[in-house]
N, C-alpha and C positions, 0 to 999 in steps of 0.2 A: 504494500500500500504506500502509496508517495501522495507527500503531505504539500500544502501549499507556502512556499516560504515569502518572505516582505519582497517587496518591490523594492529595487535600490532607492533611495533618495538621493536627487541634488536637486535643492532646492534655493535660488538665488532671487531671494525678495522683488529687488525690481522685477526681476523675469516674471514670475509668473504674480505678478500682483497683488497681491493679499493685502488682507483687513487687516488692519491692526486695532487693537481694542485695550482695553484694562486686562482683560482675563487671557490674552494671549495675541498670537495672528491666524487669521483664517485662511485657507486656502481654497483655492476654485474648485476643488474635488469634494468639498466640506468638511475636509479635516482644520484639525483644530490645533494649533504648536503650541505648546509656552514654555520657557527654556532659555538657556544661553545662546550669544547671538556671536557672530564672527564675520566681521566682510559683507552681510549681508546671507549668511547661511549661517543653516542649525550647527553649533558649534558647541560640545561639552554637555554637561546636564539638561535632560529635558523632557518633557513629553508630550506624545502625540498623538490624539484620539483622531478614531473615525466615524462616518455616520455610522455604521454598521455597529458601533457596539467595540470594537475592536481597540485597544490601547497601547502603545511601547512606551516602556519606560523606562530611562537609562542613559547613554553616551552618544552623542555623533558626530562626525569627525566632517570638516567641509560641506555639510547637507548632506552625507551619506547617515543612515544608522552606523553606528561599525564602533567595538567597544564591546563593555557589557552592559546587558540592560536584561529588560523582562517582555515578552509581550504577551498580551491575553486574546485572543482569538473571538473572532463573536460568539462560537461554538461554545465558551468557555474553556478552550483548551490550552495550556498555558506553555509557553519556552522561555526557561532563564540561563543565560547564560552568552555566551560570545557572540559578537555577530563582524561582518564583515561586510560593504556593499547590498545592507541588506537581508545577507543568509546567514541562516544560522554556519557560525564556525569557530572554531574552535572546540573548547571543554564547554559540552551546554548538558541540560535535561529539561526533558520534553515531557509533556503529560496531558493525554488525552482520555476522558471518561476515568477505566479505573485501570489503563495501560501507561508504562511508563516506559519511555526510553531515556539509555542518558550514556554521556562517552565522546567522544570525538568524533565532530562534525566536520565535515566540508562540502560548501558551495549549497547547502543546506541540507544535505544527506548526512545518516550517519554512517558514517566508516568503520570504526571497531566502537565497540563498549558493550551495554545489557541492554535487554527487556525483559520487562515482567509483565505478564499477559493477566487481564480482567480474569480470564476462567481459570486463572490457574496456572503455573508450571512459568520459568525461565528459559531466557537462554544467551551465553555471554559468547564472546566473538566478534570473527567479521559479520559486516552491513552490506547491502547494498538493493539499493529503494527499497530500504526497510523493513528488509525479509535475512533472515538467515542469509550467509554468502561467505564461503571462504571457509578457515577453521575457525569451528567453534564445539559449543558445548550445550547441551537442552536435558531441561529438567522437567520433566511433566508434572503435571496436578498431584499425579498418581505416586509420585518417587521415581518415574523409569526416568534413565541418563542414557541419553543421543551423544556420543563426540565422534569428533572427528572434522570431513569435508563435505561441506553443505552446500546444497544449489536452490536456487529459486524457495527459499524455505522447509530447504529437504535436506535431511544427512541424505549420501550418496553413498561415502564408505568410510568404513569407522568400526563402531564399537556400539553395543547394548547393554545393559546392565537394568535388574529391577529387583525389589526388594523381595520375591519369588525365589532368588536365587539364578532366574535364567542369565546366560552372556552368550555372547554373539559378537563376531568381530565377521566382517567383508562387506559385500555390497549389499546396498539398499535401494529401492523405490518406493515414491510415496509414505514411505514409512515400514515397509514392506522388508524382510531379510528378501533380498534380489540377487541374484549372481554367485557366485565361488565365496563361500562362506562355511563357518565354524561354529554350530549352535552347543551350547555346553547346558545342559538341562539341572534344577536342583539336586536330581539323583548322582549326580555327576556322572553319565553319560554325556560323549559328546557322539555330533555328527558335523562329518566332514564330507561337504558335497557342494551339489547347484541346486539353490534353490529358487524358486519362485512364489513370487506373493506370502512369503513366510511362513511354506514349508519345504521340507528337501524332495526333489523328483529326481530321479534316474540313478545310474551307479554312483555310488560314493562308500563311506568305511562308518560304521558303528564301533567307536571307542568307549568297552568298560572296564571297570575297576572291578576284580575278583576278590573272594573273600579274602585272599591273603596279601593284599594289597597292591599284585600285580596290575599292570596295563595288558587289554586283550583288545584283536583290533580285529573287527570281523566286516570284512568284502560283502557287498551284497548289493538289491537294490531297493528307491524310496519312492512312493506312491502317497502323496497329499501326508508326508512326514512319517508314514508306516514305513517301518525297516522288514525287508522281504528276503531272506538269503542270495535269491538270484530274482533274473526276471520270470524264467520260467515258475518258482514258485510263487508269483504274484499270482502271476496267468491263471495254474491251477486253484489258487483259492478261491476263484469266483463261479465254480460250478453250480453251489447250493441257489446263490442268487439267480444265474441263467436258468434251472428252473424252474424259480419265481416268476421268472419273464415269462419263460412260454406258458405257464399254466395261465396267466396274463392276457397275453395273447389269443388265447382258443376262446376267453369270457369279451374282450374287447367288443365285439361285434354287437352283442346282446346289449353293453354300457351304453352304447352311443345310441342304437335304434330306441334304447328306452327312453333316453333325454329327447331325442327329435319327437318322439310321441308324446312327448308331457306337454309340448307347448298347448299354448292357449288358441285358442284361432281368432280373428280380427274381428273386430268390433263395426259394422258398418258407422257411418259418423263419427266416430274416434278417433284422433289421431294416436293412435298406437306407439309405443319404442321398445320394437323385439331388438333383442343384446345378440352382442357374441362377444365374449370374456376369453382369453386365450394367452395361458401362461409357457413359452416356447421351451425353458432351459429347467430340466428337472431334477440337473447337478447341484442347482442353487434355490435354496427351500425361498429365497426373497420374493420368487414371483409366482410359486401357490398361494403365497401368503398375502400378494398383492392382486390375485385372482377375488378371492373371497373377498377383500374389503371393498376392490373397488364394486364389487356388485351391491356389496349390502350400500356402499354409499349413491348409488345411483339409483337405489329404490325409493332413496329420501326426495328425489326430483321428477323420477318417473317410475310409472306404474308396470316394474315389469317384474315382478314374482312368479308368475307362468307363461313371459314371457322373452325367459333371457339362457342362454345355453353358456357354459360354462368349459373349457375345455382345458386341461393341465397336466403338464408331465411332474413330476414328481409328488404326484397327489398318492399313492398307491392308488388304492381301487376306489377310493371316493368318487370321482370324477372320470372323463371319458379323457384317454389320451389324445395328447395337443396334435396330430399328426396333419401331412398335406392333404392326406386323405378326409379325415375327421375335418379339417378347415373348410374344406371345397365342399363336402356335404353338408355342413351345418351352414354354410349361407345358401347352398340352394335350396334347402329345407323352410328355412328363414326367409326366403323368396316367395317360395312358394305357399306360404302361411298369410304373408302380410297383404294388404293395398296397394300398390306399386304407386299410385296417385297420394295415396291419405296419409301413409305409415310413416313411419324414420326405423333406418337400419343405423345403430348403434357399434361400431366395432371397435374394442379395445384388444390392442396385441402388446404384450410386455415380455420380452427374453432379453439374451445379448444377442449385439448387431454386431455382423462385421462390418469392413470399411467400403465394400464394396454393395453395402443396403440388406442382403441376406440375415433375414429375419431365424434365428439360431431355434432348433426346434432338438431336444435331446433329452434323451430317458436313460439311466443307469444302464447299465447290460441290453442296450436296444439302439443298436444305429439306428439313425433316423436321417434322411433328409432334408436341407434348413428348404425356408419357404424366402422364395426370392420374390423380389420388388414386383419385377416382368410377369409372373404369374398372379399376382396377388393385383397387380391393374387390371391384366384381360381377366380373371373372375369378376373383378366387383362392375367392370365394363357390361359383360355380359348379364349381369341380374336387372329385374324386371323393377325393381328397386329404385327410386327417382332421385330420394333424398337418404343419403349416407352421410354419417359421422364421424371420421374415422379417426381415433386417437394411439399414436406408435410411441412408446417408450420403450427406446435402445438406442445405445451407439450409432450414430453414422445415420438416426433417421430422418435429417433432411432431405435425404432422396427419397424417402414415400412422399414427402409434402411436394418434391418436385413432378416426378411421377402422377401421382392423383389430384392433383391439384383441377381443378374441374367447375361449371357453373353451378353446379347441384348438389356439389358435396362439401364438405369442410373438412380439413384437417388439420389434425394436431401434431405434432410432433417434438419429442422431449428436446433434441440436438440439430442443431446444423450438417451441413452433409460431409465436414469432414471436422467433427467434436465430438467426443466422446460425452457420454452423460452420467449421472453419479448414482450410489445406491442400490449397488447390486452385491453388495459383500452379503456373504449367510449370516450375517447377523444385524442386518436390514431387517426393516418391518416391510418397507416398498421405497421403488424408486422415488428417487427426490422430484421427480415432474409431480410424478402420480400423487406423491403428499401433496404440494402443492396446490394441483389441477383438483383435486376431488378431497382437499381439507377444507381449508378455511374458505377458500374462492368459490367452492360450492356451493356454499352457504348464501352467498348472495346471487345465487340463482342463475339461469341458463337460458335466459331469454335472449342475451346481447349475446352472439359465440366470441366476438372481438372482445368485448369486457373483461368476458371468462377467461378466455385465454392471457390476458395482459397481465387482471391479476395474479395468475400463476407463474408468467413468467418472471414480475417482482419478487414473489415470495423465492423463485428459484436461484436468481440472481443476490438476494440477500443468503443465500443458505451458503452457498459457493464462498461468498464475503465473508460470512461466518466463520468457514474453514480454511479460510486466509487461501483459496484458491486463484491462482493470477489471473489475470482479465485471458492472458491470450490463450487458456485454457478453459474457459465458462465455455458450457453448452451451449447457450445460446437456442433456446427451442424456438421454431419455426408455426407458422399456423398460413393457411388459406383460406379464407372463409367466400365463397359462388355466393354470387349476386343472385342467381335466382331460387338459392337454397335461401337466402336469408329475407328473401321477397317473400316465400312459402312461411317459411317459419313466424315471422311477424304478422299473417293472418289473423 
């Protein structure tokens, strides 16, 4: 986050004209000087208000600020300490709300010293546009200690430590043990491997401590941090599960025919909104779990309790699996139920996206197929369906908005067509759009689709800010809303 620093002053009396009074001189901007005077310029002791609320107070040198002084922000947010042509420099501290920074400044950045964060935790070291940068050192809320090399507000590679007992020395992402690294567990076990997202995959060594105090260092391979003697016995331990799947499989067909028959049938004079709910990736419990909410929270705005089909891979047998097959028949189904004139087709899709729009469709011990952009246009092309809603949260989904974008439909979309979106770690409730889109912004209702969407993409934009995520990194969710969907709609 980069903060706003003074404007240089030179300021030379004749030049720019000012009032002179009892209580100071006024200036054409409507600031207000009173203070020592030199030549014609602010010179030594003085202070400077502005309309906004805004105050310096302290040293200036020729009509420059530059010295020590103070200044107080209209925000209320305060800097004491050295200033130079205006910027902060030198030895300052800064304090904004209940964060503070303070350390060696230039050109009004900070370069090395500390911060102490509102929610909690430190961190001392390099700066630079007032994130983490260079070597340093982070203390969380929690007791856990980041050092080492940091980028953009990230250790990269370094060292871990927490009062658990776990450490960890090599590379990092987003926070993430990332790359050729050293996990040493409180049992004292270590593991030496490559990890990803912060556990170990593929070959690497299991070092333990035997009872007699030996070192024993056992070969083998790691699967989401499970230690497997080789690959082969990975392989073989997922028998029991494959036939889970296929016993699975032979009921499938029965799941889905029974949901297509529960709908409701159409209401002549009603504008109807039969759903499709459709959680793609069923490695990551976030989007069963954002299946369910968002239906329960769309019941609060429309009437669709026997009229909404649910589809989800990693539901077990709750639900009918999310497949290409399952998808294409539950909107023809759903076509073939509603008003093509009266109704609205409602469709929500939430998996991981890759960068190329391919909507990630994936069940435990069960290849599947992802469902691409180019199919999922000529399906919803083809339905008898007039007015579609369509909202896509994943990675990379500015290309459904680019794709469907259309007079009669609207779409949502959580990201830009090349930004990744946030919210999908297994210990998510649901994507940060979907919070957003169907929390609080829901609440104030679905008549405007442009409304709707803005306020969500605020609340999403503040959540990103939250987690100190850099601007060239925000989502950025996209929307289309057809003129003559929103001519129909406002009937």
């Amino acid at each position: 986050m980069k903060y706003l620093c003074l404007p240089a002053l030179l300021l030379l009396l004749t030049g720019c004209e000012p009032t002179q009074f009892a209580g100071g001189t006024a200036l054409p901007d409507g600031s207000v000087y009173s203070g020592e005077l030199e030549d014609g310029l602010f010179h030594g002791e003085g202070t400077l208000t502005w309309p906004d609320g805004s105050e310096y107070r302290g040293q200036f040198r020729q009509g420059r600020i530059s010295g020590w002084g103070r200044y107080r922000f209209a925000d209320d947010c305060l800097y004491e300490g050295s200033f130079l042509d205006g910027d902060f420099e030198g030895k300052g501290h800064y304090k904004c709300g209940d964060t503070t920074w303070q350390g060696q400044f230039r050109q009004g950045e900070l370069l090395k010293g500390s911060v102490a964060w509102a929610e909690g935790g430190s961190y001392t070291g390099e700066f630079r546009e007032w994130e983490p940068d260079g070597e340093g050192h982070r203390t969380t809320a929690e007791g856990a200690h980041y050092e080492g090399t940091f980028e953009n507000g990230y250790l990269v590679q370094g060292s871990y430590r927490d009062e658990q007992g776990y450490r960890y020395d090599g590379g990092f992402e987003y926070g993430y043990y990332n790359g050729e690294g050293r996990l040493t567990r409180p049992d004292g076990t270590s593991i030496q491997a490559t990890f990803e997202y912060g556990e170990a995959h593929g070959e690497g060594v299991r070092i333990l401590e035997t009872d007699s105090g030996e070192t024993k260092e056992e070969s083998g391979y790691f699967v989401s941090g499970r230690y497997y003697p080789s690959k082969a016995a990975w392989q073989n331990s997922g028998r029991p599960e494959k036939a889970a799947v296929e016993a699975r499989l032979y009921s499938e067909g029965d799941r889905l025919q029974s949901a297509l028959q529960s709908l409701a049938p159409q209401r002549p004079g009603v504008r109807d909104t039969y759903a499709l709910i459709v959680g793609g990736d069923g490695t990551s419990p976030v989007f069963t779990r954002e299946v369910n909410w968002v239906a329960q929270r769309l019941g609060t705005v429309f009437d669709i309790e026997k009229r909404q089909l649910r589809l989800s891979n990693g539901s077990g047998d709750r639900l009918p699996l999310a497949t290409r097959t399952s998808v294409r028949e539950s909107l023809e189904t759903l076509d073939a139920t509603m008003d093509p004139e009266e109704d609205l087709l409602f469709v929500h899709l939430v998996s991981h996206g890759a960068d190329n729009g391919d909507f990630k469709l994936a069940e435990k011990k069960l290849p599947l197929n992802d469902l691409s952009v180019a199919d999922s246009r000529q399906w919803l092309d083809d339905l008898e369906a007039r007015h579609q809603w369509i909202v896509v949260s994943a990675c990379y989904s500015g290309l459904w908005k680019e794709a469907l974008a259309d007079p009669e439909r609207v779409v949502f979309t959580s990201a830009a067509t090349d930004r990744t979106s946030f919210g999908c770690g297994d210990d998510s409730e649901r994507t940060w759009f979907s919070a957003a889109l169907y929390g609080d912004a829901l609440d104030k209702g679905v008549d405007d689709p442009a409304a709707w969407f803005a306020a969500a993409d605020n609340r999403v934009t503040e959540m990103e800010k939250e987690q100190e995520i850099e601007g060239e990194s925000h989502s950025l969710p996209q929307h289309a809303v057809g003129k003559e969907f929103l001519a129909w709609w406002k009937q």
